[in-house]
NUMI-408634 format. One line per field, with one value per residue (C-alpha): residue in one letter; x, y negated, z negated. Coordinates in nm, 4 decimals. Layout:
# NUMI-408634
residu <- (A; ...)
x <- (X; ...)
y <- (Y; ...)
z <- (Z; ...)
//
This chain:
# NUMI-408634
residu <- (X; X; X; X; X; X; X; X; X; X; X; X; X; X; X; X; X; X; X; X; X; X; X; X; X; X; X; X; X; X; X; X; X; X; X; X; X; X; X; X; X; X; X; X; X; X; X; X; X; X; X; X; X; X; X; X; X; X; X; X; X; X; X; X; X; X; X; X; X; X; X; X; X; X; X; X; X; X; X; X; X; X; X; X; X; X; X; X; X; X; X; X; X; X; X; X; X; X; X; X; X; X; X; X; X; X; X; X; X; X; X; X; X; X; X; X; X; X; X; X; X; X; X; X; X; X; X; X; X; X; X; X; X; X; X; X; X; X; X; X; X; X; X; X; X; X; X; X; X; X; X; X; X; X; X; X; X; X; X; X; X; X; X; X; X; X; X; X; X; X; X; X; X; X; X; X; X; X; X; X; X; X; X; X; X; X; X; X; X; X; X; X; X; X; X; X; X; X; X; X; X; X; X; X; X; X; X; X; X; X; X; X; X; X; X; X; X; X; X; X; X; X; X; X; X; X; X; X; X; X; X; X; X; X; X; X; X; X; X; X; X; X; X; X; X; X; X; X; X; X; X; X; X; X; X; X; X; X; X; X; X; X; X; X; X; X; X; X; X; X; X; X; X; X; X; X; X; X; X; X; X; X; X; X; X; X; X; X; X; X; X; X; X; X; X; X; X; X; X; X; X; X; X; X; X; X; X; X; X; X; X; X; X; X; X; X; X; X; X; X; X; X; X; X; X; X; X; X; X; X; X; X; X; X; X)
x <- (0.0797; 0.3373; 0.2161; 0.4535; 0.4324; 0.4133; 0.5366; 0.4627; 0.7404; 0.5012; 0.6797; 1.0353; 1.2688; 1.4113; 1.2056; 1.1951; 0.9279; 0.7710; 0.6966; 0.3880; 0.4470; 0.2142; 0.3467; 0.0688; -0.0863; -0.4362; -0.2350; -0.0224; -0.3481; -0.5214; -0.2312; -0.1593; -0.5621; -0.5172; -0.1886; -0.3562; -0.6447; -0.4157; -0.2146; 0.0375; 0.0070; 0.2216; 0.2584; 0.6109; 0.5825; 0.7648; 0.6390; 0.6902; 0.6808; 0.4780; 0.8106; 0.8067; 1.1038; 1.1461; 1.0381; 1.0475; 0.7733; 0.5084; 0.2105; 0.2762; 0.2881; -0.0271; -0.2495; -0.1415; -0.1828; -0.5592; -0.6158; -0.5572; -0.7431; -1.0650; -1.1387; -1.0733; -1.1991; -1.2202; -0.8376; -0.6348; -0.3422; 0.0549; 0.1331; 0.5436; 0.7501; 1.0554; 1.3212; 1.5221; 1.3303; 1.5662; 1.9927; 1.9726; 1.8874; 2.0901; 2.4066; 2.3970; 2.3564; 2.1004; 1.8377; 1.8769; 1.8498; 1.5232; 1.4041; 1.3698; 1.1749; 0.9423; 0.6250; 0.7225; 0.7181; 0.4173; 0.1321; -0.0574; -0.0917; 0.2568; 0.3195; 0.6517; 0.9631; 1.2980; 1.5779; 1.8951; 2.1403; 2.4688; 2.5990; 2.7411; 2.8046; 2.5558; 2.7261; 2.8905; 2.7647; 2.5685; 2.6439; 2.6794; 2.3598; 2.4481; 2.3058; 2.5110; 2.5364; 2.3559; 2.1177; 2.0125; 1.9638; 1.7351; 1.5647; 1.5322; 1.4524; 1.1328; 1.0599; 1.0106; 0.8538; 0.5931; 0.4830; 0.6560; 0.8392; 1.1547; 1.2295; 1.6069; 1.7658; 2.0664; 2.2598; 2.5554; 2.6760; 2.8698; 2.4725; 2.3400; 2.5989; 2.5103; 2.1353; 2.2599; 2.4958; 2.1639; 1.9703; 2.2648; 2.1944; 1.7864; 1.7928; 1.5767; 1.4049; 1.3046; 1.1216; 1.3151; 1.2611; 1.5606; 1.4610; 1.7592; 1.8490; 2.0321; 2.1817; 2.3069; 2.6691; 2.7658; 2.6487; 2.5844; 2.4560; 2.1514; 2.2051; 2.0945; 2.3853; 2.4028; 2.0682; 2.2322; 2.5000; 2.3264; 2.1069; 2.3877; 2.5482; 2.1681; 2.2323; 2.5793; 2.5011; 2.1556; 2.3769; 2.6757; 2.3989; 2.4481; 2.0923; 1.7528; 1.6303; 1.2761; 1.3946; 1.1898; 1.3356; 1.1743; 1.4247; 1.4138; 1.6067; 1.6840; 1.5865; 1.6989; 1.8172; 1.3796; 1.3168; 1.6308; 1.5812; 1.2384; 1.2429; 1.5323; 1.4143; 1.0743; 1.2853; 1.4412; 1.1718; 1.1791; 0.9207; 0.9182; 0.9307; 0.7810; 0.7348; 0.8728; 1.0438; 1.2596; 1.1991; 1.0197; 1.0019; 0.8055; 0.9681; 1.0341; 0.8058; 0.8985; 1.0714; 1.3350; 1.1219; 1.0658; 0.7584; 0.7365; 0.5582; 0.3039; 0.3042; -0.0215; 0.1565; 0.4321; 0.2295; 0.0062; 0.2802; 0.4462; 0.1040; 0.1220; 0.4844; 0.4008; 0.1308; 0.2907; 0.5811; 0.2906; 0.2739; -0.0277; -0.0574; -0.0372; -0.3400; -0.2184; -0.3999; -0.1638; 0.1451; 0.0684; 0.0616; 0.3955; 0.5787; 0.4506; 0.2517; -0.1177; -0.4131; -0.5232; -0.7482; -0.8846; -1.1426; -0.8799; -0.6206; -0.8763; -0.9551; -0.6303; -0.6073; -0.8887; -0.7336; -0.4297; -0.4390; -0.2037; -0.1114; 0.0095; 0.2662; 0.3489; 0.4465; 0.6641; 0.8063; 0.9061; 0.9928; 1.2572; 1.3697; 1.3987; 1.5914; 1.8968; 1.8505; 1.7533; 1.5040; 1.4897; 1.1316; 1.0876; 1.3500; 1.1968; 0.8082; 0.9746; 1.0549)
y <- (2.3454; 2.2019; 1.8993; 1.6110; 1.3064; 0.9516; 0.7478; 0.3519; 0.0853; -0.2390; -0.5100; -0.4758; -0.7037; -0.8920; -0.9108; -1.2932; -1.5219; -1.5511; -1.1764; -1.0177; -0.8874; -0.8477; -0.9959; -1.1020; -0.7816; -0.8327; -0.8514; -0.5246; -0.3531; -0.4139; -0.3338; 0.0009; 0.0886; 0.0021; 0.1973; 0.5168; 0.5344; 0.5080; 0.8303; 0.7059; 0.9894; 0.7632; 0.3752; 0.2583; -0.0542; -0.3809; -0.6896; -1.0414; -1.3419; -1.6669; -1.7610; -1.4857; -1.3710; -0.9276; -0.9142; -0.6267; -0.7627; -0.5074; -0.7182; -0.7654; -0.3770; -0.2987; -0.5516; -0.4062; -0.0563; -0.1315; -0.3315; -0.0271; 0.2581; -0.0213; -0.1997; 0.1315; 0.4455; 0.6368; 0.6157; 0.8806; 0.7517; 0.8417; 0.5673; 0.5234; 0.2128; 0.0988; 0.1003; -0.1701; -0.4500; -0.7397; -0.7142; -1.0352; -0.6996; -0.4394; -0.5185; -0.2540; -0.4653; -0.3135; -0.5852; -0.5093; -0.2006; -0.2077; -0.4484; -0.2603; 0.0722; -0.1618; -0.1117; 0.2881; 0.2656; 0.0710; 0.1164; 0.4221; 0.5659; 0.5948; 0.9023; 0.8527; 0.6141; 0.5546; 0.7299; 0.5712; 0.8050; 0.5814; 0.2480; 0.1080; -0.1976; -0.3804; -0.5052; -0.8140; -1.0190; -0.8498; -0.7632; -0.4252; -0.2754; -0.1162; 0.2709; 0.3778; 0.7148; 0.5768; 0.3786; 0.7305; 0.9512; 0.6960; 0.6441; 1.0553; 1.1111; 0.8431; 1.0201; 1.3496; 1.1811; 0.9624; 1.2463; 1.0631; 1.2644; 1.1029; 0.9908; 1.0791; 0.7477; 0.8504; 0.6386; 0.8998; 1.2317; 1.1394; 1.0640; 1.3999; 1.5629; 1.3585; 1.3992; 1.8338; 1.6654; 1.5697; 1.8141; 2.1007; 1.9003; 1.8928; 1.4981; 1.5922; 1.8976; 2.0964; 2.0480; 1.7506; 1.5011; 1.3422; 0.9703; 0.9341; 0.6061; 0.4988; 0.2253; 0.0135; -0.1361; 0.0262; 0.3422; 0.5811; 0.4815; 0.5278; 0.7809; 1.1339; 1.2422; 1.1222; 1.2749; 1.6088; 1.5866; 1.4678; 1.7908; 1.9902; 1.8858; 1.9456; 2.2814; 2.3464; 2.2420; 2.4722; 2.7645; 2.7057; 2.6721; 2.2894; 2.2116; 2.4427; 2.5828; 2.3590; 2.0848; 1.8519; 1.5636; 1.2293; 0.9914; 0.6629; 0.4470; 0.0764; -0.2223; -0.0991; 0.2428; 0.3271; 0.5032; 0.7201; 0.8306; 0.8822; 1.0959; 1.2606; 1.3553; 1.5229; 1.7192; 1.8272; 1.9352; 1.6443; 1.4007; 1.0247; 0.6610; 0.3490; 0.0185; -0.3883; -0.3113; -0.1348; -0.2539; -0.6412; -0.5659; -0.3282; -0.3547; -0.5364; -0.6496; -0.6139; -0.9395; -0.8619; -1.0448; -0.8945; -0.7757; -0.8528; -0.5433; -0.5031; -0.2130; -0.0719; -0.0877; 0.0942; 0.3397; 0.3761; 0.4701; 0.7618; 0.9224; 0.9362; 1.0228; 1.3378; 1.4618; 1.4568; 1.6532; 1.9466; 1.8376; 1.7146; 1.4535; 1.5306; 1.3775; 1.2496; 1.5405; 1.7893; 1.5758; 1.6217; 1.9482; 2.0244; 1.7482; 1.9488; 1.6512; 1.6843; 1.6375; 1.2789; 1.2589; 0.8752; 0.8708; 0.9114; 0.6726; 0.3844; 0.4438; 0.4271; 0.1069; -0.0483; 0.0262; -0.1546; -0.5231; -0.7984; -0.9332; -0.5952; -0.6273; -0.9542; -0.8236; -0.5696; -0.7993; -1.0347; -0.8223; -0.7037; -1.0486; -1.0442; -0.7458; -0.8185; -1.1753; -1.2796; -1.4832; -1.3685; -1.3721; -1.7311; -1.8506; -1.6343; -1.7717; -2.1543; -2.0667)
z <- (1.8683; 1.6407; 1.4666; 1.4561; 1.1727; 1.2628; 0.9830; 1.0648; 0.9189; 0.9127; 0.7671; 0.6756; 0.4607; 0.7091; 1.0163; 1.0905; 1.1671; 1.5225; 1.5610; 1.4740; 1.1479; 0.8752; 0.5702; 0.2702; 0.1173; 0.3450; 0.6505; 0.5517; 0.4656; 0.7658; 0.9748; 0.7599; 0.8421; 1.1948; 1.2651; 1.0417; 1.3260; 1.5869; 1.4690; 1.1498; 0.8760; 0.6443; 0.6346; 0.4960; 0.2939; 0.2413; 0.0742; 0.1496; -0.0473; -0.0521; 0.1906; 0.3885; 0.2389; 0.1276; -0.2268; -0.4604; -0.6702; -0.8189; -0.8076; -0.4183; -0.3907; -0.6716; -0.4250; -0.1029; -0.2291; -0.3967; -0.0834; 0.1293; -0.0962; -0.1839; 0.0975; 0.3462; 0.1925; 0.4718; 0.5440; 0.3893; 0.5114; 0.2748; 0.1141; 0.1411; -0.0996; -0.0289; -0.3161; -0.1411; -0.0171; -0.0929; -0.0794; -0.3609; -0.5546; -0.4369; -0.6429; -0.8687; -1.1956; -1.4438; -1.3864; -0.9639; -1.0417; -1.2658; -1.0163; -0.6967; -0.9390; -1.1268; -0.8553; -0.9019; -1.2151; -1.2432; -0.9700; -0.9411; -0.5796; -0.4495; -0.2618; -0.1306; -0.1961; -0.0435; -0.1988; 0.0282; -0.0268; -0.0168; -0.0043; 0.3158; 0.4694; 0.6783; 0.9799; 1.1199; 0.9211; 0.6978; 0.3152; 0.1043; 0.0732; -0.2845; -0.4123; -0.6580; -0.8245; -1.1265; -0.9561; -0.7386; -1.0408; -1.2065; -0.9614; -0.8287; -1.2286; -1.2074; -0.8701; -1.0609; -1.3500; -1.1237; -0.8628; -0.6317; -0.3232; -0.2536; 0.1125; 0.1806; 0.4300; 0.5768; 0.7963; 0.7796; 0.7363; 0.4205; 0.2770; 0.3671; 0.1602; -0.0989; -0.1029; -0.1192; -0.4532; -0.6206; -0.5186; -0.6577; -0.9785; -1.0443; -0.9734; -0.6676; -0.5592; -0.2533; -0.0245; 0.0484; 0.3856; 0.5565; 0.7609; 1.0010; 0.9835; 1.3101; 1.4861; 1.1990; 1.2134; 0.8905; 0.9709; 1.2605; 1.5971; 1.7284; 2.0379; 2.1133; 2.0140; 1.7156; 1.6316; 1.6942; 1.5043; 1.1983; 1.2749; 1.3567; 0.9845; 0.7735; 0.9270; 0.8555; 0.4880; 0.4558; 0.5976; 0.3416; 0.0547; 0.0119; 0.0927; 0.0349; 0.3524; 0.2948; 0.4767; 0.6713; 0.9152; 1.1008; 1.3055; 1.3528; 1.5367; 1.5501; 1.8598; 2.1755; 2.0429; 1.9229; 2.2020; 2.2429; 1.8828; 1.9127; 2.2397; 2.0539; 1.7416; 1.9268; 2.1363; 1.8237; 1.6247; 1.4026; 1.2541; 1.3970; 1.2449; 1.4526; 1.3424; 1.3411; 1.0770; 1.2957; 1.6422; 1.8210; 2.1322; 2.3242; 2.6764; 2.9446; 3.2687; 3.6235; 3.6166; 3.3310; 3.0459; 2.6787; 2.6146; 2.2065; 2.0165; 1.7151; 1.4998; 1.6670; 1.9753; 1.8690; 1.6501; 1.9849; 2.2161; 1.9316; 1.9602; 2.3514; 2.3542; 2.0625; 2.3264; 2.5836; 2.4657; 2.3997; 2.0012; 1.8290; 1.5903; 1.2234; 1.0432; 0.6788; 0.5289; 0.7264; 0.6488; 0.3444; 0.3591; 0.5927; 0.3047; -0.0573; -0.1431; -0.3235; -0.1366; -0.2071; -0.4731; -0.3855; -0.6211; -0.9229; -0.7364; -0.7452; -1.0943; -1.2011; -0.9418; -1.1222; -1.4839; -1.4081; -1.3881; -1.2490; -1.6188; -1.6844; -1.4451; -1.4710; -1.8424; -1.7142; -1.4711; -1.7816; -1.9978; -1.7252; -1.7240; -2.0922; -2.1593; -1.8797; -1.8802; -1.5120; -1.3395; -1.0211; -1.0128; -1.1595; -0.8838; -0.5936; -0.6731; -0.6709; -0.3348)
//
């Protein structure tokens, strides 16, 4: 049977209050722990602040992660950062930029990261979520330099080509995974048919030797458009993404009414939906193997966990400040 990859989007940036979304680093873990029994080889993660508010702050991400890997030891789960967990920082000034690497750079145990391969607008309304060509090959160099297997988001064809750009030049390397990203404004919507053609394109590029033939693809798409992607993307052949980052609500009852969702309900009802297409569920140890990663060594992660302390980040974090002049994180922890 093939095996198919659940990856679980807990928390988001921009989820708001009133849904059941995990949002200090105990809630995340627990969630994370819960949604990895249920069937989630990877967990994608966000952080929040005091606020509630997406944060790309280090020390959020170094307790969620030791959280996970200390309190949990039997769960093996992949363990997936964002690189763009709040747009005040995705304006393509050096300090944004530093910003939103600073927990890769920092906190042992990250498998995975974002790498979103463009910038495109939001939506109506909705800003410029900003990834410029500088920003990406920093960031795809750290990847390389950490251990850290880059997560390709594409929200459009014109991104695919340009993950095969950076590829073409060492920035990243093969085996690389594709997230489609759909049902944004700015980008492309989130339909069958849409899934094909983003397919369709991976294929065209991998055929004119634009992209390496070790190519891997999940799907996910957004609110009312989850389950069309995710039905979509098994049919496929792909990989699939859950989670409130993504998606609130579950359904609707007999009478009309929403049904609001939680990410083990969501994470729950991927794992049906993979079986009953005739797929089994990968366990994090085979999505590890089908994505290149290393075997997790969780003895050595919570060592290095352990070695690393919160004052060493909260130096990092200031002397960010320091060298471009910013105090993002002052103003962000005065709320």
């Amino acid at each position: 049977m093939a095996k198919t990859i659940i990856t679980a989007a807990l928390t988001g940036a921009i989820t708001p209050h009133g849904y059941d979304v995990p949002e200090t680093p105990e809630e995340i873990a627990k969630t994370a722990y819960e949604c990895w029994k249920a069937g989630a080889a990877i967990v994608h993660l966000h952080m929040r602040d005091d606020n509630g508010a997406g944060v790309m702050d280090p020390v959020k991400f170094y307790e969620t992660i030791k959280l996970i890997r200390k309190n949990y030891p039997d769960c093996d789960v992949i363990i997936n950062c964002t690189s763009s967990g709040d747009n005040r920082v995705s304006d393509d000034s050096p300090y944004g930029n530093a910003v939103r690497m600073l927990h890769h750079a920092n906190v042992p145990g990250i498998e995975m990261g974002t790498f979103d391969a463009g910038t495109f607008n939001w939506g109506i309304p909705g800003g410029i979520f900003s990834n410029s060509p500088t920003f990406l090959t920093t960031l795809g160099n750290l990847y390389q330099e950490r251990n850290i297997k880059p997560e390709f988001e594409v929200f459009d064809m014109g991104m695919i080509r340009a993950v095969g750009v950076y590829w073409k030049k060492g920035i990243v390397k093969a085996p690389l995974h594709f997230q489609l990203c759909l049902g944004v404004v700015g980008g492309l919507a989130a339909t069958p048919a849409d899934v094909q053609d983003m397919l369709a394109y991976i294929q065209r590029l991998q055929a004119e030797g634009n992209l390496p033939k070790e190519v891997t693809v999940s799907g996910f798409g957004i609110g009312k458009g989850h389950l069309p992607v995710m039905f979509s993307a098994l049919a496929n052949g792909c990989h699939v993404r859950v989670g409130m980052e993504d998606n609130v609500v579950y359904g609707y009852d007999k009478e009309g009414k929403k049904i609001l969702a939680n990410n083990l309900m969501l994470v729950e009802r991927a794992a049906r939906a993979v079986e009953a297409y005739g797929n089994e569920v990968a366990t994090s140890a085979e999505a590890r193997e089908i994505l290149g990663l290393a075997p997790l060594d969780h003895e050595a992660v919570v060592k290095a966990l352990d070695a690393l302390t919160i004052e060493d980040l909260e130096k990092a974090k200031a002397e960010a400040s320091e060298k471009y002049g910013t105090t993002y994180f002052a103003a962000k922890s005065m709320g």
